[in-house]
TILO-598502 format. One record per residue (C-alpha): residue in one letter; x, y, z. Coordinates in nm, 4 decimals, decimal comma, padded with zeros to 6 digits. Layout:
N
[a [X Y Z]]
...
***
This chain:
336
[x [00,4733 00,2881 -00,8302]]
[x [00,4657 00,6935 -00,8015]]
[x [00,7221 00,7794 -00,5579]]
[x [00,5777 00,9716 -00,2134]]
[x [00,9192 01,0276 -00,0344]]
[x [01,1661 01,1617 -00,1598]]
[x [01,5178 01,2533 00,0944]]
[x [01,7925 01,4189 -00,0570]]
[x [02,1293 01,4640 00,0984]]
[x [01,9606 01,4756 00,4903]]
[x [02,2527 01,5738 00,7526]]
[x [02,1460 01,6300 01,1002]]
[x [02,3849 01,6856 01,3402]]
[x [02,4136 01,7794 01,7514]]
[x [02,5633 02,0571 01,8364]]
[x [02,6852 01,9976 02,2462]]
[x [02,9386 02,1035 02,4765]]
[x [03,1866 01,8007 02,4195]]
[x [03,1543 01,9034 02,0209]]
[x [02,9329 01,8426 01,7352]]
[x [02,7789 01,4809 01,6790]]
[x [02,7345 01,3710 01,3151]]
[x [02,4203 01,2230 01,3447]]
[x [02,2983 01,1924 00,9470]]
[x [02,5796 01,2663 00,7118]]
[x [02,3964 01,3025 00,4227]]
[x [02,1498 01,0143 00,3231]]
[x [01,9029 00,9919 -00,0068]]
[x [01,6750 00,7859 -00,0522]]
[x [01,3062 00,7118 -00,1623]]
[x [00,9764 00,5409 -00,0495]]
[x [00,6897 00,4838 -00,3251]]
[x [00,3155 00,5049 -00,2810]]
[x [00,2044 00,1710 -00,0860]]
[x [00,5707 00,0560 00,0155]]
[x [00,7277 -00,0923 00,3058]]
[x [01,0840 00,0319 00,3200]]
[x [01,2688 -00,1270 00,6149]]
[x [01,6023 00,1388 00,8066]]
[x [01,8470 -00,0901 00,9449]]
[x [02,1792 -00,0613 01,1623]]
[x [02,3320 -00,0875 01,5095]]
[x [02,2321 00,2132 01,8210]]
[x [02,3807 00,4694 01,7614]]
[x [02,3587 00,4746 01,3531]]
[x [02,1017 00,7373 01,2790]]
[x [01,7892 00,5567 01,2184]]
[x [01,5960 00,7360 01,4420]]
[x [01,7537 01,0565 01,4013]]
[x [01,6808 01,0700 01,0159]]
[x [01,3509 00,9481 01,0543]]
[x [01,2020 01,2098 01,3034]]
[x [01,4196 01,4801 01,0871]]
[x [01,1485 01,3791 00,7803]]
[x [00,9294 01,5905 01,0374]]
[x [01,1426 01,7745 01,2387]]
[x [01,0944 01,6005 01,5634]]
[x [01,4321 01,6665 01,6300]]
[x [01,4931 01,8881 01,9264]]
[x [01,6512 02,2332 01,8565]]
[x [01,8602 02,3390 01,9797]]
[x [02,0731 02,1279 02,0470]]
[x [01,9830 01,9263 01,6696]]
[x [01,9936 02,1044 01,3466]]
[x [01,8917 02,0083 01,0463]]
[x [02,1995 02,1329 00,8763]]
[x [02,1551 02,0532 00,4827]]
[x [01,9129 01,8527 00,2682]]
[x [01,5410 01,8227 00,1101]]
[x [01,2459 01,6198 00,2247]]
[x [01,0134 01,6119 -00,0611]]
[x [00,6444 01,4568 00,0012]]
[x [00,3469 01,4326 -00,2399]]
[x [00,5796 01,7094 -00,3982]]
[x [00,6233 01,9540 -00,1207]]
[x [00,9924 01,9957 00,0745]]
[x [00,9019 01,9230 00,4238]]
[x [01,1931 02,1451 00,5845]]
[x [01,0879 02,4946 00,4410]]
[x [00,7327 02,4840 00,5222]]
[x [00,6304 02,6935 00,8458]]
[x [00,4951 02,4893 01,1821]]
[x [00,1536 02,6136 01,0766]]
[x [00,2008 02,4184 00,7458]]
[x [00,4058 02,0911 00,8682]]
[x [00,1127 02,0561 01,1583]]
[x [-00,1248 01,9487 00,9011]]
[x [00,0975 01,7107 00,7952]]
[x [00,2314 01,5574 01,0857]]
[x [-00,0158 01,3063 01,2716]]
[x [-00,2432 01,3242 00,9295]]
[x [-00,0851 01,2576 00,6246]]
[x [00,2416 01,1429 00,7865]]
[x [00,2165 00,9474 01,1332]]
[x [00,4982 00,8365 01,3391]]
[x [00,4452 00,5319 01,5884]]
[x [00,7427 00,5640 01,8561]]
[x [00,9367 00,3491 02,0121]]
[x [00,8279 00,2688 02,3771]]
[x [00,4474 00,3354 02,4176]]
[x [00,4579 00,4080 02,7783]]
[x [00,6351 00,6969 02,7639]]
[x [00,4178 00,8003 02,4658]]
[x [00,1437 00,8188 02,5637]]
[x [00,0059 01,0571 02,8198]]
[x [-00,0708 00,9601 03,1330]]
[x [-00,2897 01,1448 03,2772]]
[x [-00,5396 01,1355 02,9608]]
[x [-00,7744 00,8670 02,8783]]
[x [-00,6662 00,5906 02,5478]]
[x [-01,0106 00,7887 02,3769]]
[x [-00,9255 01,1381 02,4457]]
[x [-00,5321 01,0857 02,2974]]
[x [-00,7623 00,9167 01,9559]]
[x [-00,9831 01,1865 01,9412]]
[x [-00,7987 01,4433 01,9561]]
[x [-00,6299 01,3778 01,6288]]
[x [-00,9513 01,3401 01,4899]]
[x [-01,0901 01,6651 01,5534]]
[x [-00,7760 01,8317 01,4888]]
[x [-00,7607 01,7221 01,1325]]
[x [-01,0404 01,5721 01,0525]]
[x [-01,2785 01,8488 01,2006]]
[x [-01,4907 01,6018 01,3967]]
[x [-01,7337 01,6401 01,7271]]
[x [-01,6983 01,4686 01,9899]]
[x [-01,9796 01,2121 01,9186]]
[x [-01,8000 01,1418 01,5910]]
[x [-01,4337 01,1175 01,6579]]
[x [-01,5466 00,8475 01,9604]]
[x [-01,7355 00,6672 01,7119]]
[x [-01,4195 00,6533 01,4962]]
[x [-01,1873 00,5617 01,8224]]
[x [-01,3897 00,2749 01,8553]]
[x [-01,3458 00,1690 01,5151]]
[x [-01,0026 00,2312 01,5163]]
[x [-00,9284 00,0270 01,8415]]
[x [-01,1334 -00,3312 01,6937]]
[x [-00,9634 -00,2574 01,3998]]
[x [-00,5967 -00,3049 01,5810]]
[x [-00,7611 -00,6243 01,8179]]
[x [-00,8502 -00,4350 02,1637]]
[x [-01,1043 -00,6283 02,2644]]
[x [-01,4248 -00,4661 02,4208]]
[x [-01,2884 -00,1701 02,2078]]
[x [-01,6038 00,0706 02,3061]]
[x [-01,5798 00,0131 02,7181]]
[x [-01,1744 00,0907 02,7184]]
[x [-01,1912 00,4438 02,5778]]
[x [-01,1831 00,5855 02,9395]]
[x [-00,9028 00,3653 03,0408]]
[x [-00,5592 00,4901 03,1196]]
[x [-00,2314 00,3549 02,9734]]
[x [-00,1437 00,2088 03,2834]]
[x [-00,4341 -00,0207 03,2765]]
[x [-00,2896 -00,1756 02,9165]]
[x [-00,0109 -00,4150 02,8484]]
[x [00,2750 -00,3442 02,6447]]
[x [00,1122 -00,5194 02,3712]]
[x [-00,1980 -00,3394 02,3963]]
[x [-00,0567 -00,0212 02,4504]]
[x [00,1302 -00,0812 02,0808]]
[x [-00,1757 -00,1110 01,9417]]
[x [-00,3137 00,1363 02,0690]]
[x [00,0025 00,3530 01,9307]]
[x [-00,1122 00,2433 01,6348]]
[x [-00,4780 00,3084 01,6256]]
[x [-00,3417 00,6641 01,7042]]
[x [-00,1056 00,6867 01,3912]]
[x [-00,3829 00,4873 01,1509]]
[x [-00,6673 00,7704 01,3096]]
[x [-00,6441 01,0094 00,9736]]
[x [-00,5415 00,7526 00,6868]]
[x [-00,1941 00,8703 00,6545]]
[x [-00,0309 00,8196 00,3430]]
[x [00,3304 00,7200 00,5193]]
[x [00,3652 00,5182 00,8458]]
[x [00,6621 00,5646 01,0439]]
[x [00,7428 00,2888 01,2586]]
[x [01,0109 00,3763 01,4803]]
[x [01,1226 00,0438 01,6292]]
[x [00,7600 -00,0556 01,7209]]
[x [00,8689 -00,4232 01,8877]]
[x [01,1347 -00,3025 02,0663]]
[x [01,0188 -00,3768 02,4251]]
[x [00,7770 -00,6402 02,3179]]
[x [00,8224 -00,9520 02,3996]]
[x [00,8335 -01,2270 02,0571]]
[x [00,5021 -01,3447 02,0608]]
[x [00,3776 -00,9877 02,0789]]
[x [00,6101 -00,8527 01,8320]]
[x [00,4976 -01,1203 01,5999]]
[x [00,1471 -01,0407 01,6277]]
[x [00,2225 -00,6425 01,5556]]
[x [00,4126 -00,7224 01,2710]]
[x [00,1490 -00,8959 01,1607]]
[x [-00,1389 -00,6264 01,2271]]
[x [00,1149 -00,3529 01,0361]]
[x [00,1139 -00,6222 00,7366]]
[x [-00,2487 -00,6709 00,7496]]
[x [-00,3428 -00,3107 00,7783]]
[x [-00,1092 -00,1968 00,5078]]
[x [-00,2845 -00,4180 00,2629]]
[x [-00,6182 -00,2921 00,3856]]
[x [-00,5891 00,0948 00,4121]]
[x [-00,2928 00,0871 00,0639]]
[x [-00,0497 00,3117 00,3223]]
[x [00,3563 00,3254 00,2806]]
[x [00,5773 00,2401 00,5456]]
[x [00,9409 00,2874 00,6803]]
[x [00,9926 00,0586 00,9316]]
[x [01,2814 00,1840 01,1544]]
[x [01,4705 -00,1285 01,3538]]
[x [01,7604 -00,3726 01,4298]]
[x [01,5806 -00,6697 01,3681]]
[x [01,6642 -00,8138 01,0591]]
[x [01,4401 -01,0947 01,1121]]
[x [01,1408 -00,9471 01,1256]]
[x [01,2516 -00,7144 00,8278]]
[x [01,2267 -01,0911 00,6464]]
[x [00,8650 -01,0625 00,6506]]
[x [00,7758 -00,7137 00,5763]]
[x [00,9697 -00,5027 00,3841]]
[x [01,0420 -00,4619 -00,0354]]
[x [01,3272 -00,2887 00,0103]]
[x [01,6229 -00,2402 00,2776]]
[x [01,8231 00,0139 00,3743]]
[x [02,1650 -00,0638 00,5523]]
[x [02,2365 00,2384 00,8168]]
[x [02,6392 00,2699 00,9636]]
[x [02,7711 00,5843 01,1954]]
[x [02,5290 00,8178 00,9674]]
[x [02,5260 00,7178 00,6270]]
[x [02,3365 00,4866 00,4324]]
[x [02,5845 00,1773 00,3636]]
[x [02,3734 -00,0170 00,1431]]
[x [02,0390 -00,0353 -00,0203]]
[x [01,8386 -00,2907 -00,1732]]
[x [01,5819 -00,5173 -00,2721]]
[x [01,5466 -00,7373 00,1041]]
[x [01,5341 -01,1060 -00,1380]]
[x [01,8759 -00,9667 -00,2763]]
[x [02,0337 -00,8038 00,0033]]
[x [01,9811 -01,1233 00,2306]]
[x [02,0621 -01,3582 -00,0588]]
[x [02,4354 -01,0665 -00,1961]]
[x [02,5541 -00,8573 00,0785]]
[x [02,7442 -00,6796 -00,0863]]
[x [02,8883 -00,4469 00,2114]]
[x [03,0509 -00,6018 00,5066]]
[x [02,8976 -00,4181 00,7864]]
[x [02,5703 -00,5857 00,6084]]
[x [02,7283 -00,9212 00,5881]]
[x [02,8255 -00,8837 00,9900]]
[x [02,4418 -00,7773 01,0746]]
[x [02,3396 -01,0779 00,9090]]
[x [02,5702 -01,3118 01,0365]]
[x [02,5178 -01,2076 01,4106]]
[x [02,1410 -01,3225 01,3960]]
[x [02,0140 -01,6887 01,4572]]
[x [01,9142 -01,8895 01,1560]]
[x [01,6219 -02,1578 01,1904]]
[x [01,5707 -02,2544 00,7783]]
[x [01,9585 -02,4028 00,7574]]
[x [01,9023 -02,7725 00,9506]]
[x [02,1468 -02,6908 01,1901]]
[x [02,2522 -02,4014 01,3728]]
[x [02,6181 -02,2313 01,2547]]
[x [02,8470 -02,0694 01,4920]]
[x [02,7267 -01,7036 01,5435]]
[x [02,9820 -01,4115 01,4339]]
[x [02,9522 -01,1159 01,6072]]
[x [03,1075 -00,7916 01,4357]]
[x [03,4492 -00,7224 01,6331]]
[x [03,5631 -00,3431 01,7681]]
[x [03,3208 -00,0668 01,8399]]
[x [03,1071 00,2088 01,6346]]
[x [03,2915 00,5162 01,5625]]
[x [03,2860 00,8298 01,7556]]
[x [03,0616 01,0693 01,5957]]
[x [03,2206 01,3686 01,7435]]
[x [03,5087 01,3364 01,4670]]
[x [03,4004 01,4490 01,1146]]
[x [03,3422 01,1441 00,9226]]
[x [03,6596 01,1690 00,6518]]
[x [03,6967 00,7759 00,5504]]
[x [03,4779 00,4910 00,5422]]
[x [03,3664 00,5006 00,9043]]
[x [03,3239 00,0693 00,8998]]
[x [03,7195 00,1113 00,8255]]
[x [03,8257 00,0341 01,1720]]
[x [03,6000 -00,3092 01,2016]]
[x [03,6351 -00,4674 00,8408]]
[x [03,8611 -00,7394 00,7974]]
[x [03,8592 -00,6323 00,4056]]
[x [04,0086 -00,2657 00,4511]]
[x [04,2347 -00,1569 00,2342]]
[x [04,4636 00,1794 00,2036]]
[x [04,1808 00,3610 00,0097]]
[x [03,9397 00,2916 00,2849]]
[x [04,1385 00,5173 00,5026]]
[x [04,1652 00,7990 00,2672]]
[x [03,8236 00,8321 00,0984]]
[x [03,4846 00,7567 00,2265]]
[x [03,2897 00,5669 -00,0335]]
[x [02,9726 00,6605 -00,1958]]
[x [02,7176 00,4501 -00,2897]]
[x [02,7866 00,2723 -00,5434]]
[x [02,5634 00,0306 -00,8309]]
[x [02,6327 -00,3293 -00,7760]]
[x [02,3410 -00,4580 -00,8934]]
[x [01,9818 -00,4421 -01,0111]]
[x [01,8718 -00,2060 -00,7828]]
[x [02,1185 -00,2888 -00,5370]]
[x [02,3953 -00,0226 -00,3887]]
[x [02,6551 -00,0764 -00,1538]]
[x [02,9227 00,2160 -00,0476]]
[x [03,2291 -00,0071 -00,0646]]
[x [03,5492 00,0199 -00,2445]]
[x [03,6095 -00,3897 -00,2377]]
[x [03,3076 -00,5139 -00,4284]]
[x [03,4733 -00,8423 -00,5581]]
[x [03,7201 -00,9103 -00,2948]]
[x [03,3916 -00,9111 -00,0525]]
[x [03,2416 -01,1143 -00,2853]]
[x [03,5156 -01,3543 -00,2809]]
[x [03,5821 -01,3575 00,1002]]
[x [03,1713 -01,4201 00,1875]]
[x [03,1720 -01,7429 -00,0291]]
[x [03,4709 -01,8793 00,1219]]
[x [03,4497 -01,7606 00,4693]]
[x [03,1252 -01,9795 00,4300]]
[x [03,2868 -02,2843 00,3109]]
[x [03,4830 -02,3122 00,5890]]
[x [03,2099 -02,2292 00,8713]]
[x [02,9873 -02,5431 00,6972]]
***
């Protein structure tokens, strides 16, 4: 697949009166033409941040995109002008956010926030970009699509304002989808059927996707690939079949282990990951999981790891490959 995204060495950080926060300490990675590339990780890990840094969302001052490249469709995203990134943002790239409510605008009707996209972009009239609203909102399942254009958010569910959100972001065929914890407030039923509608539209309109979350269950049913987010950095990467099947990085391993299990027959004992995330106010100078592994080791405390090959397109930033390796198979024997 050609590759569309391209990040290179993103660091964002916050720059406040208590001190600066590391938010993004450097992540690379990239999303191909047509892909669904799922960001993992606890609050507070950067998931967000790096995501609306792609387009710099990210409030200045006090955030600064401090080092890095964004390359898309071969373009570097940080040194174009606003004039530039406007046509890009909301038309080749869109960004669906986390809580709709707050989103949207309230005081403007579901059809003007559609439209206005559209003529933006698109250079539609008004006649045409409603047409296209319509489309757009039968397209994501609001019923009666035509007669709710002059509703107000207010008068739509939190399911139905999602879509909605969506209908907005799918308005000008973007090429990448940026899903920014879209199920969040949802309740399961709802979050199922969104996850569904992203899968289903993805195969229709042939868009990529990085799907930003905590969730690893419903990465399960979306994503090709994974990547593993911890205190700024990118932890671990890889395929989601082999990263579920191999953790190969223990804050990965924890994540997985913390979430309920329905395919095993029976239920095992949940194990939550012990201690606290780090304080991002001190510069990151070891392997930030350090203070929370139960497989540290000296070198973890002098040298943060990079990320390292462990497999077939599979990368973990640990310097205990085989003891974790060891440790997850028995540690497993003993909880069955």
């Amino acid at each position: 697949m050609a590759k569309l995204l391209e990040v290179k060495n993103l660091k964002t950080q916050f720059f406040t009166q208590d001190g600066v926060v590391h938010a993004v300490n450097g992540i690379s990675y990239t999303v191909n033409a047509g892909e669904t590339v799922a960001i993992v990780g606890e609050s507070g890990s950067g998931k967000s941040v790096g995501v609306m840094s792609l387009i710099r969302l990210i409030p200045q001052p006090p955030g600064k995109i401090v080092d890095g490249e964004v390359w898309f469709d071969g373009q570097d995203l940080l040194k174009m002008t606003e004039d530039q990134l406007r046509h890009v943002r909301g038309n080749r790239i869109a960004m669906i956010f986390q809580d709709p409510m707050t989103s949207l605008n309230p005081v403007l009707t579901i059809g003007r926030q559609i439209t206005e996209s559209l003529e933006l972009h698109l250079n539609m009239n008004r006649e045409q970009s409603r047409r296209r609203a319509v489309e757009l909102l039968e397209l994501v399942g609001i019923p009666g699509a035509s007669a709710r254009l002059d509703d107000y958010p207010h008068q739509f569910s939190g399911g139905m304002r999602q879509r909605v959100m969506i209908a907005m972001g799918l308005s000008c065929d973007p090429q990448l989808l940026i899903a920014d914890e879209p199920t969040t407030a949802l309740d399961v039923t709802i979050q199922a059927q969104i996850v569904d509608l992203v899968n289903r539209l993805k195969k229709e309109l042939g868009m990529a996707i990085i799907w930003i979350t905590h969730d690893l269950g419903v990465v399960a049913g979306m994503a090709e690939r994974v990547l593993v987010m911890y205190s700024g950095f990118i932890v671990e990467e890889g395929a989601v079949d082999e990263l579920y099947a191999n953790p190969r990085h223990p804050y990965t391993l924890g994540l997985l282990r913390s979430i309920p299990r329905l395919d095993l027959g029976r239920q095992k004992r949940l194990i939550p990951i012990e201690g606290l995330p780090p304080d991002l106010l001190e510069p990151p100078t070891h392997c930030p999981f350090a203070p929370r592994c139960s497989f540290v080791i000296d070198k973890c405390w002098t040298e943060n790891p990079p990320l390292m090959d462990v497999g077939r397109d599979h990368k973990s930033a640990c310097w205990v490959q085989p003891e974790v390796k060891v440790h997850i198979l028995e540690t497993e024997e003993v909880a069955q």
